[in-house]
N, C-alpha and C positions, 0 to 999 in steps of 0.2 A: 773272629769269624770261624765257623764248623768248617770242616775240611768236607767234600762234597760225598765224600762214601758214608758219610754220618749225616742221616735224617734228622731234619730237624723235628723237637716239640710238634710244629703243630701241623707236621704233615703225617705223624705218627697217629697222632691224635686222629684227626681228619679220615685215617687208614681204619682207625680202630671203629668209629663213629659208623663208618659207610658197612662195616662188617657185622655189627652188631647189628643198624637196621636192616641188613639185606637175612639176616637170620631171624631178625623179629616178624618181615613182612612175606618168609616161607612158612615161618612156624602157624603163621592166620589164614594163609593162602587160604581164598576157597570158604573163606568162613561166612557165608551168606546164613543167613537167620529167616528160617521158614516157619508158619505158624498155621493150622488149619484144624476146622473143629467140625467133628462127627458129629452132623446131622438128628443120628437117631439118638444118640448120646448126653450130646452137647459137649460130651468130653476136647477140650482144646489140648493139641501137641505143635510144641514147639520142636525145631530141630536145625541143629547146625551139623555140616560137615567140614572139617579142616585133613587135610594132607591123607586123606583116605580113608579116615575116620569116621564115623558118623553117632552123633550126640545127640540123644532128644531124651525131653519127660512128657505125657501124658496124665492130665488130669488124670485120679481118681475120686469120685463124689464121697463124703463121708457114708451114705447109705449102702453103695456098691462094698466100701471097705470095711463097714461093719457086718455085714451078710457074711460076707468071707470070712473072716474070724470067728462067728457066732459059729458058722458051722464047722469051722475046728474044735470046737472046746471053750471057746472063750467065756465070760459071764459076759454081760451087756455090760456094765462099768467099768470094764475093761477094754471093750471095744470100741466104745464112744473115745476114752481116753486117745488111743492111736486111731480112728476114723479121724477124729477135726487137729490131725497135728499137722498137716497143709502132706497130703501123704500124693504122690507120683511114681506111675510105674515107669522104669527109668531105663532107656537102653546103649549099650556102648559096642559100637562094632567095629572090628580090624577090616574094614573094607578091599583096601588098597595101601596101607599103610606100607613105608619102608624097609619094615620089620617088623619082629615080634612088638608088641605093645604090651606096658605094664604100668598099673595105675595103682593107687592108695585113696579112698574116698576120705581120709585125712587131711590130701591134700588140697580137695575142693575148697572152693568159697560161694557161701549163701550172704550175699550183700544186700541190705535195703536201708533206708533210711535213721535204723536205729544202728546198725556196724553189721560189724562181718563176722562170719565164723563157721566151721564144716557143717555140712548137715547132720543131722541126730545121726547118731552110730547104732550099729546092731546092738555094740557090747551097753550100751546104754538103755534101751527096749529091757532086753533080755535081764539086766541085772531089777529093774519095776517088776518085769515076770516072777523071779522068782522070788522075789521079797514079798508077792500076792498069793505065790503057791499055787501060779498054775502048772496043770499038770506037763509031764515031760512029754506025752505025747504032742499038749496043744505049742508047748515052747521049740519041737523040734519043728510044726508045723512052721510055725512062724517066721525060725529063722530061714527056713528054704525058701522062704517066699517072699524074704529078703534080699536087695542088692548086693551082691559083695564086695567088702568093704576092700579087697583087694585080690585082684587076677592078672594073669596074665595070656594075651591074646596073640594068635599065629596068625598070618593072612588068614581070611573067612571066617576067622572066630567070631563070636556074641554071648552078649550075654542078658538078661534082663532082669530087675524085681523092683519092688515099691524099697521107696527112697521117700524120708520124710525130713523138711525143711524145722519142724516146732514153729512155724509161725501160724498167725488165728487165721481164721478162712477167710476169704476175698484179698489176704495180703499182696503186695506184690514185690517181685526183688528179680535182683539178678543171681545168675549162678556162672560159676567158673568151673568146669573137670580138666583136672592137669593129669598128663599122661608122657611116658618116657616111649620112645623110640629110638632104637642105635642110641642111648645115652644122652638125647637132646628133647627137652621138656617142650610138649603142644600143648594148647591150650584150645578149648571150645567155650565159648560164651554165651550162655542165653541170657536174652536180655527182658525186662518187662513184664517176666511170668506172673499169671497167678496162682494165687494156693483155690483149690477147690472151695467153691461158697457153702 
């Protein structure tokens, strides 16, 4: 028999269980999944918000994203190539957050029926760029007009750029953005997206 200053197994346990989910079910607070699509557009955005944060991507059509590039410098087979790579302009904000916020797009997850894995990287784009010899003006375009793959945000910060998943168009998956606060990892979830048709 334990002497009664010494917890037993399974009320530690029990302690430990109730702590983990009361930390799992702050880290989601708030995590309602909104989805609405521009009229003149048709462009559809999805958007969560968790613990002050707010999380959304926005179609972009491959037509609208190859204009964009054409008129940086691009060739057209280079355009087409990132147009149909399921491309979203993608926004992350410190709304209300408890603190500064700091993410790594490393640490995302793009999930769908074939596995998981981060979204395409800058440093992946940019290294196709230059083994095509595009010029440095059009490769500095590009990468500004890219998400970054890591920042870090004070209460009212944002940030915004196209974020592409490499999957074919009409796909659909889910996505994960993990993000540190005071040292303790939030998560936003979109669920059911699609990649642009």
């Amino acid at each position: 028999m334990l002497p009664r200053s010494i917890p037993s197994m399974k009320s530690r346990f029990i302690t430990l269980a109730a702590t983990w989910l009361a930390l799992l079910a702050g880290n989601m607070a708030g995590a309602a999944q909104t989805q609405k699509t521009d009229p003149e557009t048709g462009a559809t955005t999805w958007e969560t918000r968790v613990q002050g944060v707010t999380f959304s991507l926005t179609q972009i059509a491959p037509d609208p994203a190859r204009a964009f590039y054409l008129n940086r410098g691009f060739p057209p087979e280079t355009t087409d190539r990132y147009a149909t790579a399921c491309v979203f302009m993608t926004v992350l904000r410190n709304d209300a957050a408890p603190g500064e916020l700091r993410f790594r797009l490393a640490d995302w997850t793009v999930q769908n029926k074939i596995g998981s894995r981060p979204p395409l990287s800058v440093d992946t784009w940019m290294a196709q760029w230059q083994s095509l010899g595009l010029s440095e003006a059009a490769q500095i375009a590009f990468r500004w007009a890219q998400f970054t793959p890591e920042q870090e945000y004070a209460v009212g910060e944002w940030n915004q750029g196209m974020l592409t998943t490499g999957l074919a168009p009409g796909s659909r998956f889910d996505i994960i953005a993990r993000w540190l606060v005071a040292g303790i990892t939030y998560e936003g979830k979109l669920e059911n997206v699609v990649c642009p048709p």
